[in-house]
N, CA, C and O atoms as CSV, one atom per row, in Angstrom:
chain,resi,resn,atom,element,x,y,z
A,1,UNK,N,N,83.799,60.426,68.818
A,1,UNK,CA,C,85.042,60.881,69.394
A,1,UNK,C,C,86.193,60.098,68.755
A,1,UNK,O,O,86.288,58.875,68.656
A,2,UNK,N,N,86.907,60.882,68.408
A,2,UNK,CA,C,88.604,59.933,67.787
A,2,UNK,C,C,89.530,59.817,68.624
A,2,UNK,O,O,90.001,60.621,69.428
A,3,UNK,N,N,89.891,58.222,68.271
A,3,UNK,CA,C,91.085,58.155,69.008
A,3,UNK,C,C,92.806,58.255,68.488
A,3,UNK,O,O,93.876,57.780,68.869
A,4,UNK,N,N,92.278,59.262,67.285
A,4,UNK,CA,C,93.764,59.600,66.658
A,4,UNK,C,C,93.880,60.826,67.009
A,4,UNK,O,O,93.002,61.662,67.225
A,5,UNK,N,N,95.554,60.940,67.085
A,5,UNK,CA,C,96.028,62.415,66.812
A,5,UNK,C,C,95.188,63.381,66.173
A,5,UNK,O,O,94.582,62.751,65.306
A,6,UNK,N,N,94.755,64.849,66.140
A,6,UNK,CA,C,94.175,65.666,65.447
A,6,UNK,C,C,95.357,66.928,65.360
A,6,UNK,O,O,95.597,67.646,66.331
A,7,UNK,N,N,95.775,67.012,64.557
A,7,UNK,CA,C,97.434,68.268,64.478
A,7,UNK,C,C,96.291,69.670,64.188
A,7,UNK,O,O,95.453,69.896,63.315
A,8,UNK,N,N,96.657,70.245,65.127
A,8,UNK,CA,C,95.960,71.429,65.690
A,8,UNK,C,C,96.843,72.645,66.006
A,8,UNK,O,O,97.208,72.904,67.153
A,9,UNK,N,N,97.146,73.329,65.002
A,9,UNK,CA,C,98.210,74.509,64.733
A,9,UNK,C,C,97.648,75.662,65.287
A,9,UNK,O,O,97.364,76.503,64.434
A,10,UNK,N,N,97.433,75.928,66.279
A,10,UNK,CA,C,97.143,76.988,67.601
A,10,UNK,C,C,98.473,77.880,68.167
A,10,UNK,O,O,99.592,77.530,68.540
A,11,UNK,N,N,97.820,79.180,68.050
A,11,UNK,CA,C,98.746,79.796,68.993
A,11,UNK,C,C,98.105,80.530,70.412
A,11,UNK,O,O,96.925,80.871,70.498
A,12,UNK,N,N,98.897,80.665,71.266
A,12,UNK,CA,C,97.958,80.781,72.711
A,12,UNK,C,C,99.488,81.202,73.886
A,12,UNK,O,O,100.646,80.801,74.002
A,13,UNK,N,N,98.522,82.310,74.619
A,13,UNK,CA,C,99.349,82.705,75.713
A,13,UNK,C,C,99.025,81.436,77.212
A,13,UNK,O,O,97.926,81.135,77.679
A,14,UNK,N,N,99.975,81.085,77.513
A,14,UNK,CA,C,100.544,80.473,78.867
A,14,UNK,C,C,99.396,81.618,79.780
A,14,UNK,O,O,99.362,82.847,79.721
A,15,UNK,N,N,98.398,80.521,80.724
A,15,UNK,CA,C,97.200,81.011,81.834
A,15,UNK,C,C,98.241,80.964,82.910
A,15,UNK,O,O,98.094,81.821,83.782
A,16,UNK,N,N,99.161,80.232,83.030
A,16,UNK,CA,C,100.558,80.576,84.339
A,16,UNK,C,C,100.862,81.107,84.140
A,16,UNK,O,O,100.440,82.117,84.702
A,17,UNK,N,N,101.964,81.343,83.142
A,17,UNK,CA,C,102.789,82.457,83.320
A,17,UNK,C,C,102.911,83.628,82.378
A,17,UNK,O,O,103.710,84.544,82.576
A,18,UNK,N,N,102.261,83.582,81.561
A,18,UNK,CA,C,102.248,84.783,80.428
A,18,UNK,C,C,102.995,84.507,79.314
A,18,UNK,O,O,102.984,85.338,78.406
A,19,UNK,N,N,103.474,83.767,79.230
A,19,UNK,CA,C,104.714,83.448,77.927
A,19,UNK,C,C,103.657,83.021,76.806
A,19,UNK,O,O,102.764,82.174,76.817
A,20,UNK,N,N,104.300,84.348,75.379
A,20,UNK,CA,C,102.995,83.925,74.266
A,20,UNK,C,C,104.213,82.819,73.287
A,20,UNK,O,O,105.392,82.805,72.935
A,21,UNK,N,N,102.744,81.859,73.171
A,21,UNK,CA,C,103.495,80.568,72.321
A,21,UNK,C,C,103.205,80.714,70.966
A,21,UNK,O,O,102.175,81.264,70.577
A,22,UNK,N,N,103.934,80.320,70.331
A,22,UNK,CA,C,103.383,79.850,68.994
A,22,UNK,C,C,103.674,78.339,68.521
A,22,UNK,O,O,104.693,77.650,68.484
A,23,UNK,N,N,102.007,78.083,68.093
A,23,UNK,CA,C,101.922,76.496,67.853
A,23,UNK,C,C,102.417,75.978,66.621
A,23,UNK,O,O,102.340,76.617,65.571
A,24,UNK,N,N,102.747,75.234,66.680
A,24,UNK,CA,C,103.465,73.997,65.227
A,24,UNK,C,C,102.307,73.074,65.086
A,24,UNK,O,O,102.303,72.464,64.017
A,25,UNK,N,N,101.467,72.855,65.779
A,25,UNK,CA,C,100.530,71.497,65.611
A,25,UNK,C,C,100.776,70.764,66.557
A,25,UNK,O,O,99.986,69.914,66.967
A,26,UNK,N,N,101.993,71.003,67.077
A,26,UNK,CA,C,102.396,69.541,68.363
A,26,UNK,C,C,102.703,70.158,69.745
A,26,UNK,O,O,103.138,69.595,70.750
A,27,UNK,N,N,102.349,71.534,69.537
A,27,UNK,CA,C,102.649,71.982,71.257
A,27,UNK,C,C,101.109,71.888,71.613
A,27,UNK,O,O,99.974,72.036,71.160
A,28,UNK,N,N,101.938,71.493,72.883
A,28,UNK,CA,C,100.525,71.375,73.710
A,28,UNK,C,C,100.488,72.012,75.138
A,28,UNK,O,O,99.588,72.196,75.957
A,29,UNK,N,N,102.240,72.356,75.094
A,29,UNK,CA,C,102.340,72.959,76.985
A,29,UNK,C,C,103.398,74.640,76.506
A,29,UNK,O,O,104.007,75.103,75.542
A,30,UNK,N,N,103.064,74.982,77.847
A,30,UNK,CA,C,104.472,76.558,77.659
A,30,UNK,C,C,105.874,75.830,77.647
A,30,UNK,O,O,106.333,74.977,78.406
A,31,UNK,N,N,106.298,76.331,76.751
A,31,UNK,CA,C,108.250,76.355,76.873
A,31,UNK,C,C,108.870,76.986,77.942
A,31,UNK,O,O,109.921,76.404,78.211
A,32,UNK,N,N,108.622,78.063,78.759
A,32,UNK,CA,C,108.874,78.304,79.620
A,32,UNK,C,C,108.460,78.090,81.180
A,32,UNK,O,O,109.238,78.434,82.070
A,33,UNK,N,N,107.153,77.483,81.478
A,33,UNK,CA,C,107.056,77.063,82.571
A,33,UNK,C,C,106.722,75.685,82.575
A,33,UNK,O,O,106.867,74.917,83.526
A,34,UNK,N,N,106.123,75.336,81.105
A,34,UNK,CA,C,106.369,73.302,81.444
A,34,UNK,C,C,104.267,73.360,81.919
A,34,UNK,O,O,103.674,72.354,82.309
A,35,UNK,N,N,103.756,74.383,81.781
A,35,UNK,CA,C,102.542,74.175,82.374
A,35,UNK,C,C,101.462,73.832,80.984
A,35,UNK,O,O,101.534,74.281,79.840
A,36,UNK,N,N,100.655,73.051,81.469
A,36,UNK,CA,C,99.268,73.046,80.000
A,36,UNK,C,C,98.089,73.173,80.261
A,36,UNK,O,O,97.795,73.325,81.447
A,37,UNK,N,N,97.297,73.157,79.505
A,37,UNK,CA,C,95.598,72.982,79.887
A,37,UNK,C,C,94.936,71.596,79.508
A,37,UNK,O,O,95.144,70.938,78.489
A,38,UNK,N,N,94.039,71.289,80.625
A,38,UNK,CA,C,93.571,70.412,80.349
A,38,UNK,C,C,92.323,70.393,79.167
A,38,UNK,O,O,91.228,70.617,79.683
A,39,UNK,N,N,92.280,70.203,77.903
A,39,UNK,CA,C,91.688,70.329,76.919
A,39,UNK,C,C,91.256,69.117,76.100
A,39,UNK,O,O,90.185,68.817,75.574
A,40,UNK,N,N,92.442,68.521,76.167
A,40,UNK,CA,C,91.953,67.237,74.997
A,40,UNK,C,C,91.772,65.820,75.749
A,40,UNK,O,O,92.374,65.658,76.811
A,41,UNK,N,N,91.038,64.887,75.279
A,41,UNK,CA,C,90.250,63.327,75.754
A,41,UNK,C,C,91.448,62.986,74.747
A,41,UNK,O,O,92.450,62.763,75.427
A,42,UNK,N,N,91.662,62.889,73.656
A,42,UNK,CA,C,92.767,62.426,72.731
A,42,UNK,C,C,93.315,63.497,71.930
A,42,UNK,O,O,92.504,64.237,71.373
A,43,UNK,N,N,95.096,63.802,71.705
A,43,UNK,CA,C,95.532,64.559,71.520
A,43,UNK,C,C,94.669,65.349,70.059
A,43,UNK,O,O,94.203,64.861,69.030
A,44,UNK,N,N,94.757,66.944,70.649
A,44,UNK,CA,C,94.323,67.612,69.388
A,44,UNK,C,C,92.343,68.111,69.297
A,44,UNK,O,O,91.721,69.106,68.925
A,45,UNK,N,N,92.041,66.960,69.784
A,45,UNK,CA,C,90.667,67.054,69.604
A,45,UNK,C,C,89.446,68.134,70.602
A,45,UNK,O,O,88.303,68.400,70.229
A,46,UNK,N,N,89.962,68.505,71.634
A,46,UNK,CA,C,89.783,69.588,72.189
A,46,UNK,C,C,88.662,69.529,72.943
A,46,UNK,O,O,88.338,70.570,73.515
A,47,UNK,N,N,87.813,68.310,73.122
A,47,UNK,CA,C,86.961,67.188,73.947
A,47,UNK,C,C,86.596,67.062,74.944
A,47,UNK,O,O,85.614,66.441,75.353
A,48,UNK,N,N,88.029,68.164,75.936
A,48,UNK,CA,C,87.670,67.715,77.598
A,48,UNK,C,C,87.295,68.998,77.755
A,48,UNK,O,O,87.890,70.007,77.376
A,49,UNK,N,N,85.871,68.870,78.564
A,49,UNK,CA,C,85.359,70.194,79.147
A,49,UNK,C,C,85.993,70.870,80.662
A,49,UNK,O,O,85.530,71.844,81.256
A,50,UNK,N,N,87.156,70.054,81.056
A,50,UNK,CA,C,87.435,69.990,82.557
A,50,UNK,C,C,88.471,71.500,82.313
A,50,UNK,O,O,88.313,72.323,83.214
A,51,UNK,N,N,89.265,71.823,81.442
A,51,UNK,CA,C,90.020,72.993,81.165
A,51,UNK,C,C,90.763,73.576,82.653
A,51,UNK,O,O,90.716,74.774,82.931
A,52,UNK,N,N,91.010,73.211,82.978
A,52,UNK,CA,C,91.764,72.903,84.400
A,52,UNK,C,C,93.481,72.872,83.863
A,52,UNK,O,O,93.920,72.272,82.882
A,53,UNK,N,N,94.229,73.698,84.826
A,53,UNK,CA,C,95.840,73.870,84.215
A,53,UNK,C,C,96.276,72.408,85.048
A,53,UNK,O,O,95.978,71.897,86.128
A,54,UNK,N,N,97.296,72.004,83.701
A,54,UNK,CA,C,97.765,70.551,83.840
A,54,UNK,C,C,99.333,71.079,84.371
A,54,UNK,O,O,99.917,71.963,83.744
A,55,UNK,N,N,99.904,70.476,85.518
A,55,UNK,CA,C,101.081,71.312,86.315
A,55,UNK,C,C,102.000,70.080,86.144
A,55,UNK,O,O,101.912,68.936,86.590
A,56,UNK,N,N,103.045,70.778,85.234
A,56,UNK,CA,C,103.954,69.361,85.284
A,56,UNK,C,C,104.701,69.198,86.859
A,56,UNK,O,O,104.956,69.980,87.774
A,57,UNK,N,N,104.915,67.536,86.585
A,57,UNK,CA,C,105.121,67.002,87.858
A,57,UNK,C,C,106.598,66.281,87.771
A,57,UNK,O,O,107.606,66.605,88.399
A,58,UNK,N,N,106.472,65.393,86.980
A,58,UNK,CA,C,107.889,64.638,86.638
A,58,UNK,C,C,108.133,65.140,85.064
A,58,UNK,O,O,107.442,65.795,84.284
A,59,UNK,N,N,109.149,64.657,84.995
A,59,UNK,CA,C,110.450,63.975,83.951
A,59,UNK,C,C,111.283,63.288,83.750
A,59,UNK,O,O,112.403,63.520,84.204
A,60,UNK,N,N,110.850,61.550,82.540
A,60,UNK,CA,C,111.542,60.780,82.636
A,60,UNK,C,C,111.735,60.657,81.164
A,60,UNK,O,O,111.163,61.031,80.140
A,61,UNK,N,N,113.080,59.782,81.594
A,61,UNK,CA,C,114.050,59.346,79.988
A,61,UNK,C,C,113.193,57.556,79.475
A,61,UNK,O,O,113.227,56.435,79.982
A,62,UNK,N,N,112.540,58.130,78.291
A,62,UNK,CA,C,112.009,56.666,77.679
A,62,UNK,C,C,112.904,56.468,76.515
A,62,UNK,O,O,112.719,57.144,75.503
A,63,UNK,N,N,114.185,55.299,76.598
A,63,UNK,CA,C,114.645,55.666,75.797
A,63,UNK,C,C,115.798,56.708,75.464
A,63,UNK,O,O,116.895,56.840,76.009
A,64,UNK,N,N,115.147,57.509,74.260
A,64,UNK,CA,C,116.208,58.542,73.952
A,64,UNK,C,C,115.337,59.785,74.152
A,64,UNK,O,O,115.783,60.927,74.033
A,65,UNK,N,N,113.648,59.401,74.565
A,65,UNK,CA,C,113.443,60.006,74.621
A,65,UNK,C,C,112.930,60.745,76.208
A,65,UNK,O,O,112.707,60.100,77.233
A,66,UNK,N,N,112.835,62.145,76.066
A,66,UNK,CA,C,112.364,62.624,77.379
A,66,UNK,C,C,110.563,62.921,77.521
A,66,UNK,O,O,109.840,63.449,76.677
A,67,UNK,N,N,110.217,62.434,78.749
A,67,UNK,CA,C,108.742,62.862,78.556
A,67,UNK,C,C,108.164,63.192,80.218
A,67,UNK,O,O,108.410,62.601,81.269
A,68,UNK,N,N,107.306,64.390,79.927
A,68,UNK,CA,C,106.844,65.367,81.258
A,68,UNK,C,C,105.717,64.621,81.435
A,68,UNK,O,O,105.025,64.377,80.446
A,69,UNK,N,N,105.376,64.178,82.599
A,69,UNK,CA,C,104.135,63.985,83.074
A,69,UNK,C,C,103.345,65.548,83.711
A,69,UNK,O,O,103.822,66.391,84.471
A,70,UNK,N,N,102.091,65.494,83.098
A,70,UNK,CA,C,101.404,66.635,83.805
A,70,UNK,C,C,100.486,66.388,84.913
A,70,UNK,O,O,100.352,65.165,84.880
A,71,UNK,N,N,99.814,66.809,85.823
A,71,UNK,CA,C,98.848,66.605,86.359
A,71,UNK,C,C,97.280,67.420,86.283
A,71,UNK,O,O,97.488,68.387,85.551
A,72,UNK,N,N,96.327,67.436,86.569
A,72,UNK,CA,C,95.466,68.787,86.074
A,72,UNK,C,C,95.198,68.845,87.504
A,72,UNK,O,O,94.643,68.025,88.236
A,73,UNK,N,N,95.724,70.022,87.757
A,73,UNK,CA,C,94.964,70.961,89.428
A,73,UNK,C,C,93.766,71.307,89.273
A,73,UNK,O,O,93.473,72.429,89.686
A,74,UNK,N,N,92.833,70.578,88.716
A,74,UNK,CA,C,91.433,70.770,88.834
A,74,UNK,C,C,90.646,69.502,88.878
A,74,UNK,O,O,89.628,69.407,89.563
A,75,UNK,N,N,91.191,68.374,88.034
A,75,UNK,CA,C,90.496,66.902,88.076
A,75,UNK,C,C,91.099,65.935,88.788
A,75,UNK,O,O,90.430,65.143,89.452
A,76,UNK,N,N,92.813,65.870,88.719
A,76,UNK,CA,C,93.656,64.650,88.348
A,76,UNK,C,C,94.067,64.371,87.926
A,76,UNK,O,O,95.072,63.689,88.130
A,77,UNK,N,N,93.427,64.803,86.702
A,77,UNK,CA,C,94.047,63.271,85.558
A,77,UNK,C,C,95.157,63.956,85.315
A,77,UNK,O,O,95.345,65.172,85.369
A,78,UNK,N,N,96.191,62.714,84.925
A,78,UNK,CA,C,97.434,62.792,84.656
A,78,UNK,C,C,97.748,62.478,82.734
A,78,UNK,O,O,96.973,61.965,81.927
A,79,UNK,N,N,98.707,62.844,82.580
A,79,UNK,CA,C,99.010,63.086,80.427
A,79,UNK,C,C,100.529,63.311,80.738
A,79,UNK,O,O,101.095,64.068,81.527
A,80,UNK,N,N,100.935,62.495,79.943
A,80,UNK,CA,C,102.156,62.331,79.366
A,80,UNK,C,C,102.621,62.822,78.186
A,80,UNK,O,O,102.005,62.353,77.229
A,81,UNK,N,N,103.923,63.993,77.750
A,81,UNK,CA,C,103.707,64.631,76.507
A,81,UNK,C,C,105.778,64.534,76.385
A,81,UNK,O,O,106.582,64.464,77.315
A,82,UNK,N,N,106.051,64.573,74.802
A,82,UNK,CA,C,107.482,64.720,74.885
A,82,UNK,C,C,108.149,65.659,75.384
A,82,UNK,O,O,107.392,66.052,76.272
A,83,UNK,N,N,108.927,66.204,75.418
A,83,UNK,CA,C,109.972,67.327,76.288
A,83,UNK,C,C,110.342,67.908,74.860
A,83,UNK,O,O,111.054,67.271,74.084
A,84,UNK,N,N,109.877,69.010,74.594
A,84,UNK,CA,C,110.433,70.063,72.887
A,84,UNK,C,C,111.853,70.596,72.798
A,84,UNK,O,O,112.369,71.063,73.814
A,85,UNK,N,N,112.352,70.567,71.935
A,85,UNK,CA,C,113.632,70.941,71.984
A,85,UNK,C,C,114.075,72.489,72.678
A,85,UNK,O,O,115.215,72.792,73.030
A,86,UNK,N,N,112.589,73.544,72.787
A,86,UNK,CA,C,112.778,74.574,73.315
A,86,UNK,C,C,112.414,74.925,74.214
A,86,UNK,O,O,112.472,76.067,74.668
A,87,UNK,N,N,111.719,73.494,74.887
A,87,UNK,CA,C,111.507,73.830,76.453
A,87,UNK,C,C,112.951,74.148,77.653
A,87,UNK,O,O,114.014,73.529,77.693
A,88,UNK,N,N,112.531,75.246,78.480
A,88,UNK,CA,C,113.383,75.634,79.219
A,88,UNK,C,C,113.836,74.527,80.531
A,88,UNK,O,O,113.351,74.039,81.552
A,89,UNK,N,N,115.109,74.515,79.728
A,89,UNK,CA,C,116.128,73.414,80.815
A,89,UNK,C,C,115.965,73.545,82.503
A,89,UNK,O,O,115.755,72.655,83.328
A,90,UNK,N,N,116.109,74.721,82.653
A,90,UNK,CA,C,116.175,75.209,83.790
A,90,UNK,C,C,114.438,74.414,84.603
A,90,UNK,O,O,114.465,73.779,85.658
A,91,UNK,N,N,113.601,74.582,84.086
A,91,UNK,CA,C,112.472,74.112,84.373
A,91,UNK,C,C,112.260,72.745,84.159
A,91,UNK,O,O,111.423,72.140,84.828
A,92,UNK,N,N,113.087,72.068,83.094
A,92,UNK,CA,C,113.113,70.385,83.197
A,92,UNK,C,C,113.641,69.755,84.483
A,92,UNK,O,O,113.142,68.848,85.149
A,93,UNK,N,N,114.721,70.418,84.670
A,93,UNK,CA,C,115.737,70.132,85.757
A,93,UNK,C,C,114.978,70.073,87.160
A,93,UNK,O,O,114.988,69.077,87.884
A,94,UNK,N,N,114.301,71.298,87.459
A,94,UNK,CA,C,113.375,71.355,88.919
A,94,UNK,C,C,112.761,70.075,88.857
A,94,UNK,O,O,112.382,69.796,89.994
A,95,UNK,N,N,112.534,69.317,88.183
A,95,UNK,CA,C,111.304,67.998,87.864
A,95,UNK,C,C,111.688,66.992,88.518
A,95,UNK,O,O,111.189,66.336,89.432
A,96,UNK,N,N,113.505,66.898,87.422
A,96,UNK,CA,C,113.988,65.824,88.227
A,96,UNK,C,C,114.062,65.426,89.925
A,96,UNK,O,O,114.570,64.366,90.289
């Protein structure tokens, strides 16, 4: 199992809300509802069998930068990911 990044250029429709994404290698959640799957043990690698939707919870400023905590409504576990320049504001904002 690795504990590096694996850049994983996927495209995939949103199991919440229907919004079809297209991947760069570094998305990992919907732009429009902020929701993900629980999939990876370390980013990219695709490892976790739990596949359980990860429901963002917060949003905080590290820095300059912004970052969503998710939760998975099926295990727990919690993942921390950056905030994309085309994620929908309107949905950052509910977080705060």
């Amino acid at each position: 199992m690795s504990q590096t990044f694996i850049k994983k250029t996927e495209d995939f429709t949103c199991e919440h809300c229907g919004n079809a994404m297209r991947g760069d290698g570094y998305t990992n959640h919907c732009s429009n509802c902020l929701f993900s799957k629980h999939v990876d043990v370390f980013p990219g690698d695709r490892a976790e069998a739990c596949g359980g939707m990860m429901e963002p919870r917060t949003v905080l400023k590290r820095g300059e930068t912004y970052i969503i905590t998710h939760q998975c409504l099926r295990c727990g576990e919690e993942q921390s990911v950056r905030v994309r320049d085309d994620d929908n504001f309107e949905a950052l904002l509910l977080l705060c």
